[in-house]
C-alpha positions in Angstrom: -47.8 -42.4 44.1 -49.9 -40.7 41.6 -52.8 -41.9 40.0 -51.2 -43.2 36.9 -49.2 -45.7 39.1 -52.1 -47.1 40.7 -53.6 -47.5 37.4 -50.5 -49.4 36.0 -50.4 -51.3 39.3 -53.9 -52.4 38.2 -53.6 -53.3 34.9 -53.5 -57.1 35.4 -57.8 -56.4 36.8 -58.4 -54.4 34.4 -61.5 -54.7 31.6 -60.6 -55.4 28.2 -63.9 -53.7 27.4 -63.9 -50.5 25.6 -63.8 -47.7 27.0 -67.1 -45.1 27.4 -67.4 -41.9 27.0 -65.1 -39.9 29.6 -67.3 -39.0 33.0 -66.6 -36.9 35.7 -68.2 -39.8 38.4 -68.0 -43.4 38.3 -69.8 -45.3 40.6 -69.2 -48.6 41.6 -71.8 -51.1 43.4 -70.7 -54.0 42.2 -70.9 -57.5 44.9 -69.1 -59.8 42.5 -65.5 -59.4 43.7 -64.2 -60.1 39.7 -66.4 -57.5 38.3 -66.0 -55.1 41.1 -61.8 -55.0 40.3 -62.3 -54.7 36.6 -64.6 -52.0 37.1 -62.2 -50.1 39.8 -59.4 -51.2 37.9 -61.3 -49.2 34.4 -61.9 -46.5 36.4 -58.5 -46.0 37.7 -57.3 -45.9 34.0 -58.7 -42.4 34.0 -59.0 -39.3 36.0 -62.7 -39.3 37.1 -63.4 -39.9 40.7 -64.5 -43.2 41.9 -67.4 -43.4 44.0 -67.6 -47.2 45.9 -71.7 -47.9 46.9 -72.5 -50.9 49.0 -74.4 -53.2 47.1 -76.8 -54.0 50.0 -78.0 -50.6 51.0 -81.3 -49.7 51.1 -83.3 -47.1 49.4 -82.6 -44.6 52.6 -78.7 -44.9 52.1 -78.8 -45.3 47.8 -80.8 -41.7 48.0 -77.9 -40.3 50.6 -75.0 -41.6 48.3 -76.5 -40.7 44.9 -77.0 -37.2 46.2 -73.4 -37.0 47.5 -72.3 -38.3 44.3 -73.9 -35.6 42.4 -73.7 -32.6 44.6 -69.7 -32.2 44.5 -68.1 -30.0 41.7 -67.1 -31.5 38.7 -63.1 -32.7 39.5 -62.5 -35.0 36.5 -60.1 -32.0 34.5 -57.3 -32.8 37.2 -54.8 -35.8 36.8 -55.3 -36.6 40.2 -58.9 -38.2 40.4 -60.1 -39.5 43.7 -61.6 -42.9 45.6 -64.2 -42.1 47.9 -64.6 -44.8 50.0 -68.5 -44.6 52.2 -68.4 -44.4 55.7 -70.6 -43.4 58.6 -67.7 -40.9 59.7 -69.0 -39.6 63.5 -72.5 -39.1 62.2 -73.6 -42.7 61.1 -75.1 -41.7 58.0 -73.2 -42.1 54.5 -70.4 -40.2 53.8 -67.3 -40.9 51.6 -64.1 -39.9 52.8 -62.3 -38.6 49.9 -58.8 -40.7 48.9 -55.9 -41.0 46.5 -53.2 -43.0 45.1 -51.0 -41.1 47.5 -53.2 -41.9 51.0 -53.8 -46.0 49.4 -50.0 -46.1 48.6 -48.8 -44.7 52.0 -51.1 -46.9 53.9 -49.5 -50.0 52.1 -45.9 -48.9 52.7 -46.7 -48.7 56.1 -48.4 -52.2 56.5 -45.6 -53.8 54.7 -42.8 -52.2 56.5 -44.7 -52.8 60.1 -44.3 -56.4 59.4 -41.6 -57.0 57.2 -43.0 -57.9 53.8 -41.4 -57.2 50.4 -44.7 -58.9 48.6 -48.1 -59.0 50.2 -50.1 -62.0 48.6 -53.8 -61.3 50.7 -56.9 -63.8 50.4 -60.0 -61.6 50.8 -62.9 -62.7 52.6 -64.2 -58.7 53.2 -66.3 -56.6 50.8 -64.4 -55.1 48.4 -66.0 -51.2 48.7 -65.6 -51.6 52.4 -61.9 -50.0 53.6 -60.7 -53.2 54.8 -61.6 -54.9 51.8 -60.0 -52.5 49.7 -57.2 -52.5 51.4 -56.4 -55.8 51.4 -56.2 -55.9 47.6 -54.3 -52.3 47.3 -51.7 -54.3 49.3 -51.5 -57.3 46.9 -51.4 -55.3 44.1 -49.2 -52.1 44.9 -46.5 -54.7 46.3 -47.0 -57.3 43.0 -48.6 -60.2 45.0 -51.6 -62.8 44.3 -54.9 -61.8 45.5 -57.4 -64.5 45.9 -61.1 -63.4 46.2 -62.8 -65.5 48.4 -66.8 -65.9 49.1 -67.5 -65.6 52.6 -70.3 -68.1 53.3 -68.2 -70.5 51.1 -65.7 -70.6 53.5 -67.7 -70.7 56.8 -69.6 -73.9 54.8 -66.3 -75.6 54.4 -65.1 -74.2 50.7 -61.9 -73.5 51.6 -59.1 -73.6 48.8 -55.6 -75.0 49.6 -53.6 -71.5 49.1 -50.4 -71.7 46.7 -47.2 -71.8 47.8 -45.6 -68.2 47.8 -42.6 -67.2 49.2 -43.8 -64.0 51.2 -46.8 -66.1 52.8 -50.5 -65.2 52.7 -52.1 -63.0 55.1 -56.2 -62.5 55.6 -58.5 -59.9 57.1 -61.1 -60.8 59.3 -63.6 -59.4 61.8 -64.1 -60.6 65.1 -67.5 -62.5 64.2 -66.2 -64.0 61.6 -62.8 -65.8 63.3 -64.8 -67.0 66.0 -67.5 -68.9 63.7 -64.4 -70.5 62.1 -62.8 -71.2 65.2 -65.7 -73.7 65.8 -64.2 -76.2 63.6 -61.0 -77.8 63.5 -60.5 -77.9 60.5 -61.6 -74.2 59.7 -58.5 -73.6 62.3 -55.9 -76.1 60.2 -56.9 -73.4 57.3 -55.9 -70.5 59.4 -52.8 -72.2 60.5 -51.7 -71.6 56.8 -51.6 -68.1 57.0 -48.9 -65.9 58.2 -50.3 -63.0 59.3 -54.6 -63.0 60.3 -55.2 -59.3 60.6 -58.4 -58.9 62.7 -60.3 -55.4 63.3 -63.2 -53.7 62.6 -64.7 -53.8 66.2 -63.2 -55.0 69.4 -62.6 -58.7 69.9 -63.6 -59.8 73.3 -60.8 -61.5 75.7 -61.7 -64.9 75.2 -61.8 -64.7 71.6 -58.5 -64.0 71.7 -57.2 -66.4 74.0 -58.9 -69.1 72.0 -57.0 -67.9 68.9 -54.0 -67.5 71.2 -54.3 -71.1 72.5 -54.4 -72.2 68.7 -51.3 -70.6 68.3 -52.6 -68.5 65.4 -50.7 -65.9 64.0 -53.4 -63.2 64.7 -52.5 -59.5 64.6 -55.6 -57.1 66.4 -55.2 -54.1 64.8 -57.1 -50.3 64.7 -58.2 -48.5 61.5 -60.8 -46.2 59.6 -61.5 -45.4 56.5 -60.7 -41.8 56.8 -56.6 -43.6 57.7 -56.9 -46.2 54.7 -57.6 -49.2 57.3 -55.0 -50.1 59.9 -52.9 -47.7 61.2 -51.6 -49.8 64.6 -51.2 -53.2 64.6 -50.2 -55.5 67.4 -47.7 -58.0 65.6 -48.4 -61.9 65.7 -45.1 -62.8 67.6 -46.4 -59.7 70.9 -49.7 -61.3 70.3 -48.9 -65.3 71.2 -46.6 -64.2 73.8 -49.6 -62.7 75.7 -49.6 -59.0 74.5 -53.2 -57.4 74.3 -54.2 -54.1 72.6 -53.4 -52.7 69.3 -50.1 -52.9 69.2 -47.7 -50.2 67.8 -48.8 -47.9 65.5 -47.6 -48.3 61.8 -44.6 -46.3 60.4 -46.7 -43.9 57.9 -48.7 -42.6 61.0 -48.6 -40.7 64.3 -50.9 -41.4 66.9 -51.8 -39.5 70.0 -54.1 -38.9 72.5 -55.8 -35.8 72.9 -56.6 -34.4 76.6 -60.0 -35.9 76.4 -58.6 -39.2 75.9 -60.1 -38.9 71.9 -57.3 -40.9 69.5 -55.9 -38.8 67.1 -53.8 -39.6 64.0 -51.5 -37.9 61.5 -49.7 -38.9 58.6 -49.8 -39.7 54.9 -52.9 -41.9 54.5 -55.2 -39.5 56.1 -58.3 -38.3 54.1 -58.4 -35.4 52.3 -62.0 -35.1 53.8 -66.0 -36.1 53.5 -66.7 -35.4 49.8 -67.6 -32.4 48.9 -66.0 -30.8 51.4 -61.9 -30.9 52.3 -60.0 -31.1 55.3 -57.6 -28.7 56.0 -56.1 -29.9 59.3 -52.9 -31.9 59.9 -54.4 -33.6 62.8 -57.5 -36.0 62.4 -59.4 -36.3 65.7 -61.5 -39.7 66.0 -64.5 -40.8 67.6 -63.1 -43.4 69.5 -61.0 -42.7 72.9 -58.0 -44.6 74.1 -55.1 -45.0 75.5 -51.0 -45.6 74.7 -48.8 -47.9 77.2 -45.9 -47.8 78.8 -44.5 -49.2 75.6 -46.7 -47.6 73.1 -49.2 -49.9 72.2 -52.5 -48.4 71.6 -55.3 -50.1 73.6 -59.0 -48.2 72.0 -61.4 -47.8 74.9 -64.6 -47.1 73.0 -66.7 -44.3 71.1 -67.2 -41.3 72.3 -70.1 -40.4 70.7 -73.3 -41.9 70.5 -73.1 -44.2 67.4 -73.7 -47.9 68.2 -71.0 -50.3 66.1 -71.7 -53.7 65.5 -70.3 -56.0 63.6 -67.6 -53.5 62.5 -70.3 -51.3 60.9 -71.2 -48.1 62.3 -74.4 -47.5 62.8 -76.9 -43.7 63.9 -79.8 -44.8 66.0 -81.5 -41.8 65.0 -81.8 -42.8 61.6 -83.5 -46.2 62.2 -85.6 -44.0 64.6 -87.1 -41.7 62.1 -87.6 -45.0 59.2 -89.9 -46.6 62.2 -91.3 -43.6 63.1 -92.2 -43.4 59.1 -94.0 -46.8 59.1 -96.6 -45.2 61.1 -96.6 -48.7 63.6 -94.6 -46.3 66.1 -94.8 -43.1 67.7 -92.2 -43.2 70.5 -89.3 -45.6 69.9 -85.1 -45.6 70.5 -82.6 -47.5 68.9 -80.1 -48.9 71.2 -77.2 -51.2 71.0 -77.2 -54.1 73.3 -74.3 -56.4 74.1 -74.2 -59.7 72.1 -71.6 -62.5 72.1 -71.3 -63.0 68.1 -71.3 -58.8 67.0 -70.4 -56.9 69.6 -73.3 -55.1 69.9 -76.6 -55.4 67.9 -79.7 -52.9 67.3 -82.6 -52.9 69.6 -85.5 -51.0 69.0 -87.3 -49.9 72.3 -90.9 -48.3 73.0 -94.0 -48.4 74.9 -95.5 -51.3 76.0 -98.7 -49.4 75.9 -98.4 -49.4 71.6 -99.4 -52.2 70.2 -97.0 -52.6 67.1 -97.5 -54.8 63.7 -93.4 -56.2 64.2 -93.7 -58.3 61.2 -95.2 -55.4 59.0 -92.6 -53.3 60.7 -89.6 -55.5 60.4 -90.3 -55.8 56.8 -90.5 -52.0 55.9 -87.1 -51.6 58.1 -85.5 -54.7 55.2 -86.5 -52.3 52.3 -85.1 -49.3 53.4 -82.1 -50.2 55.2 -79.2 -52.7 55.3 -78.8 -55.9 57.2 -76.5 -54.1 59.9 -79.2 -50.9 60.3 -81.8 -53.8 60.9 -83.3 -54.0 64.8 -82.5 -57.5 65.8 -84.6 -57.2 69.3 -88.1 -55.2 69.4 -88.1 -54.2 73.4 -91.6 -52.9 75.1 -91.1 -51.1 78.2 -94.0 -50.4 80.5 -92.4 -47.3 82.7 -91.3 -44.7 79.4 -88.5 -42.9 80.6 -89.8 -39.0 79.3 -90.1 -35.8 81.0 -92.6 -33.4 80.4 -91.1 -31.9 77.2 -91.5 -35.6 76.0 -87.4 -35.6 75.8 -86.3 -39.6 76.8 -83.4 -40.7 78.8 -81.7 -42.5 76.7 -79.1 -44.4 78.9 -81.8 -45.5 81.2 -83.9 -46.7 77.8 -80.6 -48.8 77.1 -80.7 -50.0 80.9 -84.2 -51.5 80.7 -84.3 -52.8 77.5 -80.4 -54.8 78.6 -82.4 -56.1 81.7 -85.3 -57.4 79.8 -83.4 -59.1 77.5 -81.3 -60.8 80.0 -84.0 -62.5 81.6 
């Protein structure tokens, strides 16, 4: 697909405003889900690349994107234009991975031909410049179904609308955190019975989360993605997963996956990035972060990062960053940002130091809102009285994480 099919493709979203002068950037950072499309689907009109910001960054990641933004060469004199979606890649801190019609296009071919769909029509309940959230409209509008934005806390509070009839079904993206809050109430559960395909991801679901959805005999389909693959690139199908198949299923048609001989996943095919703008990526293979393993039937089951990045709540997250804003606030001189296990996320944030500072946590806590977003926020604060540091002051960080998970089991 090239970039004047998307933009036809999008017509129906698109602004009936007139059009500015041409650009060689636009940047998008809208949260309203209408004006975010319009905007995207304006954009996509013309041969600029598209640069998607999170509304709810902070001033540390704005600064990191609006450089990005600016540093690349100027692109806009080709046809081809580009989406660069932000991710924390293997280093936690913003990047974009660099995209196309042609990576968005393959990545929907694949979804719809992995389970059977002429039509996609997708309610979204994700944020539209997140991967997953993109995605989930690409599908709906590359394939000429109905896409229904939907506001997430309006639906955990009970706003739920009564989906039209369509012949092809409605299917729905969700992270783990989020299906098991509606799984709470039954009639949050009758709304998910509607759908035909719940496609979950974004971190790992724990095993009873998915027996409960299992035992509601919902149509739930775990599945593994990144942004750097255009979302989901093996999905275990809902009929494998009531039957009692775990994992990730197969992967999708537009995509190989493998793993390497340090048990990294790897992945090629059409959706892949074309790199972390400015730069490109050369290589046929992508190597992830994550490792894993395939079964005897090719199912890919992910077994965790392999590097140190925490990821919670689907977002990925560099300790060292948050270390060096505390460090900034002046309240801490010795401090390390771990992930800790916790039933709703996955994992969430602690910050651990000495017990012999004595910190100013609401002072603190309220620097770390203004400069970082909700998922980059510490949710424990952890003194430890025996600091773990040699005498080049260097920390152990896995017996850091050790303590602090002790203390807060307790």
């Amino acid at each position: 697909m090239e970039r004047a099919e998307l933009s036809e493709a999008l017509r129906p979203w698109r602004s009936r405003a007139a059009a500015g002068p041409a650009a060689k950037r636009a940047i998008l950072g809208e949260a309203a889900p209408e004006k975010f499309m319009a905007a995207f689907a304006t954009a996509a009109a013309g041969t600029e690349n598209i640069f998607l910001f999170d509304p709810r960054w902070g001033t540390n990641e704005l600064a990191q994107a609006t450089a990005l933004a600016a540093a690349g060469p100027p692109e806009a004199a080709t046809a081809r234009g580009y989406v660069m979606i932000p991710t924390g890649g293997t280093s936690g801190r913003v990047r974009f991975a660099r995209h196309d019609a042609a990576t968005i296009s393959a990545a929907v071919r694949g979804f719809t031909e992995h389970f059977s769909m002429a039509r996609v029509n997708a309610a979204g309940v994700l944020p539209l410049h997140h991967v997953s959230g993109l995605m989930a409209w690409m599908r709906a509008a590359l394939t000429g179904g109905a896409y229904l934005p939907l506001d997430w806390k309006s639906v955990e509070q009970g706003r739920r609308p009564e989906l039209p009839a369509r012949a092809d079904g409605w299917t729905i993206s969700l992270v783990p955190t989020q299906l098991e809050r509606l799984l709470r109430e039954d009639r949050a559960v009758a709304w998910l019975e509607g759908f035909r395909l719940i496609c979950l991801g974004g971190a790992p679901a724990s095993p009873e989360l998915l027996d409960r959805a299992a035992a509601r005999r919902l149509p739930v389909s775990p599945g593994y993605g990144l942004t750097e693959s255009a979302a989901m690139v093996a999905a275990l199908r809902p009929a494998d997963f009531l039957t009692g198949a775990r994992g990730c299923g197969p992967p999708l048609p537009h995509v190989a996956v493998a793993i390497a001989a340090d048990g990294a996943i790897t992945l090629r095919g059409a959706s892949l990035f074309h790199g972390y703008f400015p730069e490109w990526r050369a290589e046929e293979v992508f190597v992830t972060s994550d490792a894993g393993r395939l079964d005897d039937h090719g199912h890919l089951h992910p077994l965790g990062r392999l590097d140190a990045v925490v990821v919670t709540g689907g977002e990925k997250v560099n300790p060292s960053e948050i270390e060096a804003v505390i460090r900034g606030t002046g309240e801490l001189r010795e401090v390390v940002v771990v992930g800790v296990p916790d039933q709703e996320w996955g994992e969430v944030l602690a910050a651990v130091y000495p017990a012999a500072e004595r910190p100013e946590l609401s002072r603190l806590a309220s620097a770390i809102d203004r400069a970082l977003a909700p998922a980059k926020r510490p949710k424990h604060y952890v003194p430890v009285a025996a600091w773990p540091a040699n005498a080049q002051g260097k920390v152990n960080r896995d017996e850091i994480a050790r303590a602090a998970r002790q203390i807060l089991a307790r």
